[in-house]
C-alpha positions as CSV (number, residue, x, y, z in Angstrom):
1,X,-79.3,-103.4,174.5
2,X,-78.3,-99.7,174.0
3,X,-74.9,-99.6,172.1
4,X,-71.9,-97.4,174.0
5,X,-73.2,-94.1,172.4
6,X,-75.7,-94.5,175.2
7,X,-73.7,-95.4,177.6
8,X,-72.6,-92.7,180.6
9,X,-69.5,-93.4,183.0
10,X,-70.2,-92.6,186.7
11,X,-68.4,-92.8,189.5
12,X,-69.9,-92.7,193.2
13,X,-68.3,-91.9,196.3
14,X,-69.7,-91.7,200.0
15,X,-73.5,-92.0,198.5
16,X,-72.4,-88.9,195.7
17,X,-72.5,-89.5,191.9
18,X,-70.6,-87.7,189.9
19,X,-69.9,-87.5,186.1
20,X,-66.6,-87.3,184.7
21,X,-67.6,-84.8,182.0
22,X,-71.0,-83.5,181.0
23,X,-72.3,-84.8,178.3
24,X,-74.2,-81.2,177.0
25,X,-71.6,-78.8,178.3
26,X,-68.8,-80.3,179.2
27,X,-68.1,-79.1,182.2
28,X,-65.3,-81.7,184.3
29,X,-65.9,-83.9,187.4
30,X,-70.0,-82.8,188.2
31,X,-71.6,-83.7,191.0
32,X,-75.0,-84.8,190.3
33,X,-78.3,-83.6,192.4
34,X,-79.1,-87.5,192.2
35,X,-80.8,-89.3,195.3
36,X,-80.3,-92.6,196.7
37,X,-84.0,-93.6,195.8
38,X,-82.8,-92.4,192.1
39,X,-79.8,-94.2,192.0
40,X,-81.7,-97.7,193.4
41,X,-84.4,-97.1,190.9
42,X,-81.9,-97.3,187.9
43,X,-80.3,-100.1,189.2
44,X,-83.8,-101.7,188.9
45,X,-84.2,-100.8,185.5
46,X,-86.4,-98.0,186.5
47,X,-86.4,-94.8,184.1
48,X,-85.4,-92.3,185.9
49,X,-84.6,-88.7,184.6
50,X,-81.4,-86.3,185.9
51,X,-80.6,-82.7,185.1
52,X,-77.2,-82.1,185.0
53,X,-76.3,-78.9,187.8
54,X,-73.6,-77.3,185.6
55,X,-75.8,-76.7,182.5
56,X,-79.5,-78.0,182.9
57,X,-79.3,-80.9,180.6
58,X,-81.7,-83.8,181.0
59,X,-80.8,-87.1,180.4
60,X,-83.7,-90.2,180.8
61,X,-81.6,-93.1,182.1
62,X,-82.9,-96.4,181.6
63,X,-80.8,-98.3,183.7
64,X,-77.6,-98.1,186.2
65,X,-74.8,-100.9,186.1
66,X,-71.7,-100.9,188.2
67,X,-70.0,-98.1,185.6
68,X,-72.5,-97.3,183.8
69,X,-75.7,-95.0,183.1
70,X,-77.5,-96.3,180.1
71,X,-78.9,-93.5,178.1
72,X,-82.4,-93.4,176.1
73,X,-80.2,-90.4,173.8
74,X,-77.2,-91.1,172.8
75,X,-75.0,-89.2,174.9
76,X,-71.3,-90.2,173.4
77,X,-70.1,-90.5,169.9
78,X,-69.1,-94.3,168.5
79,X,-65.5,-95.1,167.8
């Protein structure tokens, strides 16, 4: 498994996902252009790929947990 460099915090409300700070620009609190088909592929493990609205980064997720995106690039530095 991916350590927590590749790890991404989400949080989803009413069917949004947002992300509590861009990982490439670091813009605060983004809502993501992410579907519901997107969001139940990465729950299944299915790569899926999102470009962040505020800044058109890319991130390739492998997988979605219950707080999670896992990241194929790390996307947070280790502590």
């Amino acid at each position: 498994m991916s350590s927590f460099e590749h790890t991404l915090p989400y949080d989803r409300m009413m069917g949004d996902i947002y992300i509590p700070q861009c990982p490439f620009c670091h813009s605060e609190n983004v809502l993501t252009p992410m579907t519901d088909r997107d969001y139940k592929q990465g729950c299944e493990e299915i790569k899926t790929r999102l470009v962040m609205p505020c800044c058109n980064g890319k991130l390739n997720i492998e997988k979605i947990d219950n707080d999670y995106f896992w990241t194929i690039e790390a996307v947070r530095k280790g502590h």
